[in-house]
mmCIF file of the N, C-alpha and C atoms, coordinates in Angstrom:
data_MODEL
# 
_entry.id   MODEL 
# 
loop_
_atom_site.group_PDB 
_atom_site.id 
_atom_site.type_symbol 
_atom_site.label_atom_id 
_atom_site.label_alt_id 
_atom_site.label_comp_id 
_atom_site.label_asym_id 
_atom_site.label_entity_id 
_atom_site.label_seq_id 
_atom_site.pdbx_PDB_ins_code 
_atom_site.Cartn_x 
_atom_site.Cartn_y 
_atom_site.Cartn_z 
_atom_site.occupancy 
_atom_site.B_iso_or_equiv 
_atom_site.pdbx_formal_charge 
_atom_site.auth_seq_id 
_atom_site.auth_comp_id 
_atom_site.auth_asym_id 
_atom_site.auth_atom_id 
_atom_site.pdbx_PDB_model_num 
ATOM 1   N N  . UNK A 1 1  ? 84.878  98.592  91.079  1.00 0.00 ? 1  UNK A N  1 
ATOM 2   C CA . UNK A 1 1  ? 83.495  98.943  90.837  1.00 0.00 ? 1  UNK A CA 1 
ATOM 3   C C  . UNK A 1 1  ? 82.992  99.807  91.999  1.00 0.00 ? 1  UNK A C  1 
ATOM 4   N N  . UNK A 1 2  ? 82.525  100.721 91.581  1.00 0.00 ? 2  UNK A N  1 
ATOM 5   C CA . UNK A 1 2  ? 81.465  101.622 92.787  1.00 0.00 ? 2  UNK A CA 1 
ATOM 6   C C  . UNK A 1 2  ? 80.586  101.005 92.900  1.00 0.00 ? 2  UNK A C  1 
ATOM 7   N N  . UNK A 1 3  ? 80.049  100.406 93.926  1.00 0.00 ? 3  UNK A N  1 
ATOM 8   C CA . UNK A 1 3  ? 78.586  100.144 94.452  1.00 0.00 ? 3  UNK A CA 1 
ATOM 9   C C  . UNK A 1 3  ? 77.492  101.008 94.477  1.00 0.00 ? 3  UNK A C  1 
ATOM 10  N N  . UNK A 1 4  ? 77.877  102.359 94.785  1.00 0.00 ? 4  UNK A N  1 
ATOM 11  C CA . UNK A 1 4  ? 76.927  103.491 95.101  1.00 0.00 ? 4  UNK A CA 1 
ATOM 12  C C  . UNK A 1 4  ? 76.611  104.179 93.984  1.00 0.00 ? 4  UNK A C  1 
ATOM 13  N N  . UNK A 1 5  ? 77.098  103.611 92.709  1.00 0.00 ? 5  UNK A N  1 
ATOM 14  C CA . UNK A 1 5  ? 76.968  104.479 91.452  1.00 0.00 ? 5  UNK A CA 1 
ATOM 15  C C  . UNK A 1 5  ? 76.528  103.161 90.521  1.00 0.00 ? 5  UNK A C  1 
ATOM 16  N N  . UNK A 1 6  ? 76.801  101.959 90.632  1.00 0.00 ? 6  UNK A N  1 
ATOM 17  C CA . UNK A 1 6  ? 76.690  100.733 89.347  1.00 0.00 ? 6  UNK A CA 1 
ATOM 18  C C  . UNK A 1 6  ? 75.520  100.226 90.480  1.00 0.00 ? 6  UNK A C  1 
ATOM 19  N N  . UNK A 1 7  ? 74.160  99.936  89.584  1.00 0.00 ? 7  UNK A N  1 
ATOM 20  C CA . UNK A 1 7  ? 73.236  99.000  90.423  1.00 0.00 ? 7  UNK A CA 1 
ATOM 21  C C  . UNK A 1 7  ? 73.532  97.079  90.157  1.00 0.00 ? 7  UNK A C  1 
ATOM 22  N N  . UNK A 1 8  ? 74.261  97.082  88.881  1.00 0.00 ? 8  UNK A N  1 
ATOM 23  C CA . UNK A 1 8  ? 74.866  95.984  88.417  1.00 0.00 ? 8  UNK A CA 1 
ATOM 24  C C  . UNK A 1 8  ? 75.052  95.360  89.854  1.00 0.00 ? 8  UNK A C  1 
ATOM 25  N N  . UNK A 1 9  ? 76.745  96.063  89.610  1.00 0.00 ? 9  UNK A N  1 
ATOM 26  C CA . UNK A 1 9  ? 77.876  96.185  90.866  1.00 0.00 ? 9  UNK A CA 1 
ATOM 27  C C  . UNK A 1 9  ? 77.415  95.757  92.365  1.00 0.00 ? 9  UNK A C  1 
ATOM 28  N N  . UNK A 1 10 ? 76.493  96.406  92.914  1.00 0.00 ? 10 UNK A N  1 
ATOM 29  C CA . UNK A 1 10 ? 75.527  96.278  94.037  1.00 0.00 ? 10 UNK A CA 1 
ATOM 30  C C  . UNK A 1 10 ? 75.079  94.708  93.908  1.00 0.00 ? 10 UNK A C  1 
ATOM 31  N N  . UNK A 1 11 ? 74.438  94.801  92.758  1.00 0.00 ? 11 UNK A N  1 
ATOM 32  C CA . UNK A 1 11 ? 73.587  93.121  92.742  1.00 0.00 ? 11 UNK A CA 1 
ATOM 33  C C  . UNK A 1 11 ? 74.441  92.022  93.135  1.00 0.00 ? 11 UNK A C  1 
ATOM 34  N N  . UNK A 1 12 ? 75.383  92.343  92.383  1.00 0.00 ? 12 UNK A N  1 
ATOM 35  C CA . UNK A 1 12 ? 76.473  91.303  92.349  1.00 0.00 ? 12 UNK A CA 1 
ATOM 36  C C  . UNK A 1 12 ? 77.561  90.828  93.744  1.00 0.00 ? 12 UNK A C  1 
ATOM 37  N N  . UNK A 1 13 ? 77.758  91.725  94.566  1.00 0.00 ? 13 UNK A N  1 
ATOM 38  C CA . UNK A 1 13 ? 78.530  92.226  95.803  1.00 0.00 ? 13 UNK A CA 1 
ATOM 39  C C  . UNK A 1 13 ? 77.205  91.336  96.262  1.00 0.00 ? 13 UNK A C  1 
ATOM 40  N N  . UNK A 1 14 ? 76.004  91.755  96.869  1.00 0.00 ? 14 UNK A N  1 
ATOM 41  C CA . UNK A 1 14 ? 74.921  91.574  97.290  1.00 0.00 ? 14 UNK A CA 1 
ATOM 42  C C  . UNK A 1 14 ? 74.737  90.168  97.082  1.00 0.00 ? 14 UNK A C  1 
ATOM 43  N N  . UNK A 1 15 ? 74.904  89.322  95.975  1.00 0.00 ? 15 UNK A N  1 
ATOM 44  C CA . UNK A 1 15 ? 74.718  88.430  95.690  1.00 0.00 ? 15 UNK A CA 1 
ATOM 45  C C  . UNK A 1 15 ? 75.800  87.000  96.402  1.00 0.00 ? 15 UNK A C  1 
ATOM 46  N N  . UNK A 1 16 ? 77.363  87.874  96.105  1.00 0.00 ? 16 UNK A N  1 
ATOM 47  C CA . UNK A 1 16 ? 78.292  86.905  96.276  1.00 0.00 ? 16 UNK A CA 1 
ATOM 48  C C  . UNK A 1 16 ? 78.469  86.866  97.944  1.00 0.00 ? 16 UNK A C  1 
ATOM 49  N N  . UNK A 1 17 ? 78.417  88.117  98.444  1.00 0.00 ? 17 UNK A N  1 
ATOM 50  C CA . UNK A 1 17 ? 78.495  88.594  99.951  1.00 0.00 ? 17 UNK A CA 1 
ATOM 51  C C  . UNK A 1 17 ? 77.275  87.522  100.887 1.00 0.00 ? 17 UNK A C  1 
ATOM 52  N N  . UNK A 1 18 ? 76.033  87.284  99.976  1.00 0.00 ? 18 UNK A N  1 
ATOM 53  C CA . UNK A 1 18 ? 75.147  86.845  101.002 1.00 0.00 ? 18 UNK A CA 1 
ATOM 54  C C  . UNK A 1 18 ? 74.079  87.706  101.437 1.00 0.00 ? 18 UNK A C  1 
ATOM 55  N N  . UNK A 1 19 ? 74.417  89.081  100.539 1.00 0.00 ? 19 UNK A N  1 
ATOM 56  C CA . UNK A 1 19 ? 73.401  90.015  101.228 1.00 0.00 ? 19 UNK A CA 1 
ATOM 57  C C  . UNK A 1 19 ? 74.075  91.569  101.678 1.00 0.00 ? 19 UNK A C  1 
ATOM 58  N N  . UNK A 1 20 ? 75.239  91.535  102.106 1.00 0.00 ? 20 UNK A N  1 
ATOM 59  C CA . UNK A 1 20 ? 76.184  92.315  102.799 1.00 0.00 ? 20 UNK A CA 1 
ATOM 60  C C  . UNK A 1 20 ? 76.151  93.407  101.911 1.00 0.00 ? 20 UNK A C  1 
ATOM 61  N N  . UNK A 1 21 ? 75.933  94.419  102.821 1.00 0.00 ? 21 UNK A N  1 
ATOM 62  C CA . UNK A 1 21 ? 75.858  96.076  102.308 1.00 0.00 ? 21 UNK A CA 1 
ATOM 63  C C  . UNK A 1 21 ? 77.026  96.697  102.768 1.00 0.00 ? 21 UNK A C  1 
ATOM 64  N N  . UNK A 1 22 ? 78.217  96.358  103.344 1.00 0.00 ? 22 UNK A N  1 
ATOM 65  C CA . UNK A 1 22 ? 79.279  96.878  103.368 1.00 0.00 ? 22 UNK A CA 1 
ATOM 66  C C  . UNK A 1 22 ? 80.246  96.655  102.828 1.00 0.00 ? 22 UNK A C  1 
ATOM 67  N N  . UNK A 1 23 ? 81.448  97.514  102.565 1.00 0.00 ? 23 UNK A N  1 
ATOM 68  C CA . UNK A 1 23 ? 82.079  97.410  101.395 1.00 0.00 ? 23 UNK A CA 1 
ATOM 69  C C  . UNK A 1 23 ? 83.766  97.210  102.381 1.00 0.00 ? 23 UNK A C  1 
ATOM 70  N N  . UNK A 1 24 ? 84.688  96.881  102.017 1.00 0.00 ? 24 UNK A N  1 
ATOM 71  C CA . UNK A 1 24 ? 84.619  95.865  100.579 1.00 0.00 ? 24 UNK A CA 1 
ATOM 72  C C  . UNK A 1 24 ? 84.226  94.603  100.675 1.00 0.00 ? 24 UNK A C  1 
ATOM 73  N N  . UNK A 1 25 ? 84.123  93.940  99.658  1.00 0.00 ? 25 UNK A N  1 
ATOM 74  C CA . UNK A 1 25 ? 83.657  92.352  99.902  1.00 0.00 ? 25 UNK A CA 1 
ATOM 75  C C  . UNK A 1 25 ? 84.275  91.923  98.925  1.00 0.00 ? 25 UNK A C  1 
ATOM 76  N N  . UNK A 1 26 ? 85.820  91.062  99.147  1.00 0.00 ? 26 UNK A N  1 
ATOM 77  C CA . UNK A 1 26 ? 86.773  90.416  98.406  1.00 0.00 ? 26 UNK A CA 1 
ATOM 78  C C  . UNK A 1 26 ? 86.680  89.069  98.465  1.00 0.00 ? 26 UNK A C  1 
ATOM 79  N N  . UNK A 1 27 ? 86.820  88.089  97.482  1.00 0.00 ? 27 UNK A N  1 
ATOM 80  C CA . UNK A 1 27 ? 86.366  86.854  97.012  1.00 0.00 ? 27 UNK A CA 1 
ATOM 81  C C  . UNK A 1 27 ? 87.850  86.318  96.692  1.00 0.00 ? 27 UNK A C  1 
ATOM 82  N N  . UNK A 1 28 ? 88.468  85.627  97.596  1.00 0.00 ? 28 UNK A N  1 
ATOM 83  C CA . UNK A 1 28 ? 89.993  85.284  97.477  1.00 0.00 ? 28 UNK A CA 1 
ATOM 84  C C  . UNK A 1 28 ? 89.965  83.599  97.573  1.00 0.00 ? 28 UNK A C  1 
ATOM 85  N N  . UNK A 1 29 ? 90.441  82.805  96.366  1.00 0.00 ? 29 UNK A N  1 
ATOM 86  C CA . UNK A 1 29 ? 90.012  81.265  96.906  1.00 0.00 ? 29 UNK A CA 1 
ATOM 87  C C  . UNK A 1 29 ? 88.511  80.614  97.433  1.00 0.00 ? 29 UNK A C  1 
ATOM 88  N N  . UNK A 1 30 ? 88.151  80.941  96.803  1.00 0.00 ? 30 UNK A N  1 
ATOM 89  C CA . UNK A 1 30 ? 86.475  80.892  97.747  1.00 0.00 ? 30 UNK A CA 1 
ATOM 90  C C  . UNK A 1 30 ? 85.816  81.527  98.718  1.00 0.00 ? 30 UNK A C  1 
ATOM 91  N N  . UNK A 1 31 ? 87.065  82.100  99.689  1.00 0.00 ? 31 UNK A N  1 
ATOM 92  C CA . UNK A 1 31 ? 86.763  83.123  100.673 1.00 0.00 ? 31 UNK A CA 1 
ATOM 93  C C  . UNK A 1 31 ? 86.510  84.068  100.149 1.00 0.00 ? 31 UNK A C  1 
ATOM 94  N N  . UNK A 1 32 ? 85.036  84.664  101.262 1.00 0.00 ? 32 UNK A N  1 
ATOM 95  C CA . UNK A 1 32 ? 84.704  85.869  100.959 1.00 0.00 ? 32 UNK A CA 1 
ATOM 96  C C  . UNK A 1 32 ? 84.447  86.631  102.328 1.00 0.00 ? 32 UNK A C  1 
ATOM 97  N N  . UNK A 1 33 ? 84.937  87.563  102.492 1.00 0.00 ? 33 UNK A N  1 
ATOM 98  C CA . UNK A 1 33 ? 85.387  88.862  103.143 1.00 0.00 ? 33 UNK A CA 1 
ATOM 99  C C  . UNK A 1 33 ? 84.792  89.867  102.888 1.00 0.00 ? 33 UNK A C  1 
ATOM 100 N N  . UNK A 1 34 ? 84.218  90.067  104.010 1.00 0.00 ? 34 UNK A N  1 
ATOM 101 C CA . UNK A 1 34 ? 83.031  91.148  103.697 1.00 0.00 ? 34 UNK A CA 1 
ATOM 102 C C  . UNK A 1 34 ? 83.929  92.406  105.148 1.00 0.00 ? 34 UNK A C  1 
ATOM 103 N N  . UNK A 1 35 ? 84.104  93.589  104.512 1.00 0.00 ? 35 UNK A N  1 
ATOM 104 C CA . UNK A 1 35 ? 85.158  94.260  105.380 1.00 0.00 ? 35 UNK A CA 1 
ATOM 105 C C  . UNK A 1 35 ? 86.614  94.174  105.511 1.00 0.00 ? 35 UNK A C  1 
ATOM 106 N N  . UNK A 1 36 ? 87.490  94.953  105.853 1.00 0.00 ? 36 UNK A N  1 
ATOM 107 C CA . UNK A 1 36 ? 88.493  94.237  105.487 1.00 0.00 ? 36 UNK A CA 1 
ATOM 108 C C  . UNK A 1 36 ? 89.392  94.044  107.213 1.00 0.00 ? 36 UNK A C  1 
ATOM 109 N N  . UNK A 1 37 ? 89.459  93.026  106.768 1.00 0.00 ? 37 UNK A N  1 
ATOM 110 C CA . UNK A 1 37 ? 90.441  91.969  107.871 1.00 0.00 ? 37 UNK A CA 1 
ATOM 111 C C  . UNK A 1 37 ? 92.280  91.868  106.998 1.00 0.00 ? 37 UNK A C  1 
ATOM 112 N N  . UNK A 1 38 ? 92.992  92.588  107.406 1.00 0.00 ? 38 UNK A N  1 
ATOM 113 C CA . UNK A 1 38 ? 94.243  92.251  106.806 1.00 0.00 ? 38 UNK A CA 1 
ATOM 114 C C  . UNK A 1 38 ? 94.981  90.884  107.074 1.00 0.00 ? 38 UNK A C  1 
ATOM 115 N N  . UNK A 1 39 ? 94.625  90.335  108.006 1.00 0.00 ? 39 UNK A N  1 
ATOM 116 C CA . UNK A 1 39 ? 95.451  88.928  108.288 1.00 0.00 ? 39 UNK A CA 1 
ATOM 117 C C  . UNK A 1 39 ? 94.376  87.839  107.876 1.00 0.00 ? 39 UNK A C  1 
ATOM 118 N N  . UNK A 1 40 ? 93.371  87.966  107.856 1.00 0.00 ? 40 UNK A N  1 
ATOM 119 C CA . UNK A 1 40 ? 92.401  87.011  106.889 1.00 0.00 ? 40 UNK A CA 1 
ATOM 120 C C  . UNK A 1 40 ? 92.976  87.279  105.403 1.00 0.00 ? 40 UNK A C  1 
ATOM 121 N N  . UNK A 1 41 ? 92.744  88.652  104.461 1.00 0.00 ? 41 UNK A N  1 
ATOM 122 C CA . UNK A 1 41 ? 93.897  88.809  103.236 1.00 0.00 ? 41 UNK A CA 1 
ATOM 123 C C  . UNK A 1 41 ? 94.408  87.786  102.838 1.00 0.00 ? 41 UNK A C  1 
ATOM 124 N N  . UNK A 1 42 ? 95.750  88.214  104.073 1.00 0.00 ? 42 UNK A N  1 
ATOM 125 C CA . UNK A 1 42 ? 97.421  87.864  103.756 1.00 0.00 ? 42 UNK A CA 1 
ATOM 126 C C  . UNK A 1 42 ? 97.004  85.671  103.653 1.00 0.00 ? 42 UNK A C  1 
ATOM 127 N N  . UNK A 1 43 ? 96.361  85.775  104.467 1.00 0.00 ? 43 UNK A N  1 
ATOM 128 C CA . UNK A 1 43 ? 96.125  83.881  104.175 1.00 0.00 ? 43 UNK A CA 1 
ATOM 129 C C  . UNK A 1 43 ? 95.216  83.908  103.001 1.00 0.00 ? 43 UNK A C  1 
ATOM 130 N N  . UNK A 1 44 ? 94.180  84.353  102.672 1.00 0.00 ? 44 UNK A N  1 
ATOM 131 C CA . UNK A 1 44 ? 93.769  84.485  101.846 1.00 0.00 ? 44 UNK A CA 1 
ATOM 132 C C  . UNK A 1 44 ? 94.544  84.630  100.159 1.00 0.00 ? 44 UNK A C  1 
ATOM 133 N N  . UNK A 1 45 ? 95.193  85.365  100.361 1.00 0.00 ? 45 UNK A N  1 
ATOM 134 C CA . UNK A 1 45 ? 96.383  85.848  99.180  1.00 0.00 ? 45 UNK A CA 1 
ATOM 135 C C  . UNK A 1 45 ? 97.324  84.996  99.294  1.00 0.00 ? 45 UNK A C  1 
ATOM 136 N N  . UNK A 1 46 ? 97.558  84.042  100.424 1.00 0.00 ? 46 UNK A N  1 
ATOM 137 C CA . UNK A 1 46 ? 98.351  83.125  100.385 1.00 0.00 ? 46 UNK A CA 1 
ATOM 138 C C  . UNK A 1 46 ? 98.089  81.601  99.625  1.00 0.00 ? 46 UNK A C  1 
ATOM 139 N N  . UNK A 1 47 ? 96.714  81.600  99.840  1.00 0.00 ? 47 UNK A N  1 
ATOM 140 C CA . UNK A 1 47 ? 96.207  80.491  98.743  1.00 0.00 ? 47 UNK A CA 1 
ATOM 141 C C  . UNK A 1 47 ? 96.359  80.867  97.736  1.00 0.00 ? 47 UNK A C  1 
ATOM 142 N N  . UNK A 1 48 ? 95.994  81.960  96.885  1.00 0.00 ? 48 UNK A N  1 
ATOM 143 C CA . UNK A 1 48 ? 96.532  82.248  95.456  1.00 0.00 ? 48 UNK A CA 1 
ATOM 144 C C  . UNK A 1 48 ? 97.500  82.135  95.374  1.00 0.00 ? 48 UNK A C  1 
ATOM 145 N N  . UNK A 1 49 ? 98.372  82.717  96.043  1.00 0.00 ? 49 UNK A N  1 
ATOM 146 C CA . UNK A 1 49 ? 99.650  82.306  95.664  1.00 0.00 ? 49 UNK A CA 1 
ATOM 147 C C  . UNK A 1 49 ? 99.672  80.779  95.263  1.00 0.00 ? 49 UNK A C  1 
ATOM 148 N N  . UNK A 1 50 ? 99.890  79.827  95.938  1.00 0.00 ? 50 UNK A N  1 
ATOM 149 C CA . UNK A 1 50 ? 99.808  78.268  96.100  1.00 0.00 ? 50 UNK A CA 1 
ATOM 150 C C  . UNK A 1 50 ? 99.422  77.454  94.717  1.00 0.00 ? 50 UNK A C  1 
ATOM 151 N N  . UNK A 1 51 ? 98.037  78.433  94.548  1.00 0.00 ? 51 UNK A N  1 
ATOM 152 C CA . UNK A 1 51 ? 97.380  77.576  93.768  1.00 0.00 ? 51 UNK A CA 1 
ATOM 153 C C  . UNK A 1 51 ? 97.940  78.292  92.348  1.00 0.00 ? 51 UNK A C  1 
ATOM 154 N N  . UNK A 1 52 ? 98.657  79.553  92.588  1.00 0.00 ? 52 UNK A N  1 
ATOM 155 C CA . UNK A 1 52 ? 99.508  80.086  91.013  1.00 0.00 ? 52 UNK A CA 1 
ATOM 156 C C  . UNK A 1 52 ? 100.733 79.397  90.853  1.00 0.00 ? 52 UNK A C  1 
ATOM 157 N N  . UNK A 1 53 ? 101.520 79.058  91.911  1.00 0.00 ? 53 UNK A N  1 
ATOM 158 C CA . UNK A 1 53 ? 102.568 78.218  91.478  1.00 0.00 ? 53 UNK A CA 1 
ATOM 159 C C  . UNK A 1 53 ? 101.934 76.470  90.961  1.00 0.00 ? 53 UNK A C  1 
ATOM 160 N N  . UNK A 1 54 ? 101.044 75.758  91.526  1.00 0.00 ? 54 UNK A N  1 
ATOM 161 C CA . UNK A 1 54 ? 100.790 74.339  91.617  1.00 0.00 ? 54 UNK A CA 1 
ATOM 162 C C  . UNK A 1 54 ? 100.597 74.801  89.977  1.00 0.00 ? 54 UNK A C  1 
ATOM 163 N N  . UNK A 1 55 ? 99.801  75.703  89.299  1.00 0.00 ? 55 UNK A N  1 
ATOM 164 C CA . UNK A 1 55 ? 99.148  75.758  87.883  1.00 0.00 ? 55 UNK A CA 1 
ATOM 165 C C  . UNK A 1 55 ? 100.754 75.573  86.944  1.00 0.00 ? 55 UNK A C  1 
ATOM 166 N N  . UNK A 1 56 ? 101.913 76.721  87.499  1.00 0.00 ? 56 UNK A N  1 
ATOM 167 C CA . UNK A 1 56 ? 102.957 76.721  86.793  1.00 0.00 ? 56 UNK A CA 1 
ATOM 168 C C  . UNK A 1 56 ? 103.532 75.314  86.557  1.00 0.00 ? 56 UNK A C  1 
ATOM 169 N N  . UNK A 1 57 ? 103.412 74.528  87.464  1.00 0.00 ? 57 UNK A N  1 
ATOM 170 C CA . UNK A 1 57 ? 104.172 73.288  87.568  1.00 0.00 ? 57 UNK A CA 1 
ATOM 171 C C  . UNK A 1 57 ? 103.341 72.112  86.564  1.00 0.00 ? 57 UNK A C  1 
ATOM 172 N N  . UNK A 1 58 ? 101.998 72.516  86.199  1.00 0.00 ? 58 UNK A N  1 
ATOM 173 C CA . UNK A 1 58 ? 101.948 71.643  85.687  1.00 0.00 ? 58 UNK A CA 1 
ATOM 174 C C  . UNK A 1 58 ? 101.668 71.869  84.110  1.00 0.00 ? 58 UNK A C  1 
# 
């Protein structure tokens, strides 16, 4: 989503972020990441992972 073009998009970022006008703002496991931090991510993406295998198993 563009922020600078969808006012939706904006609301919503705005909303989940807390307020945060900078981009990106990724929502990984509950975490939310406003900017990007690559080693916040990689743990971040590491809970999905986790929680995609625990789903397979059951």
């Amino acid at each position: 989503m563009d922020v600078t073009k969808d006012k939706a998009a904006l609301e919503e970022m705005r909303a989940v972020s807390g307020g945060a006008l900078r981009v990106p703002v990724i929502v990984v496991c509950k975490e939310v990441m406003v900017g990007f931090d690559q080693e916040r991510l990689e743990l971040a993406l590491s809970c999905l992972a986790q929680s995609t295998e625990l789903k397979d198993l059951a």
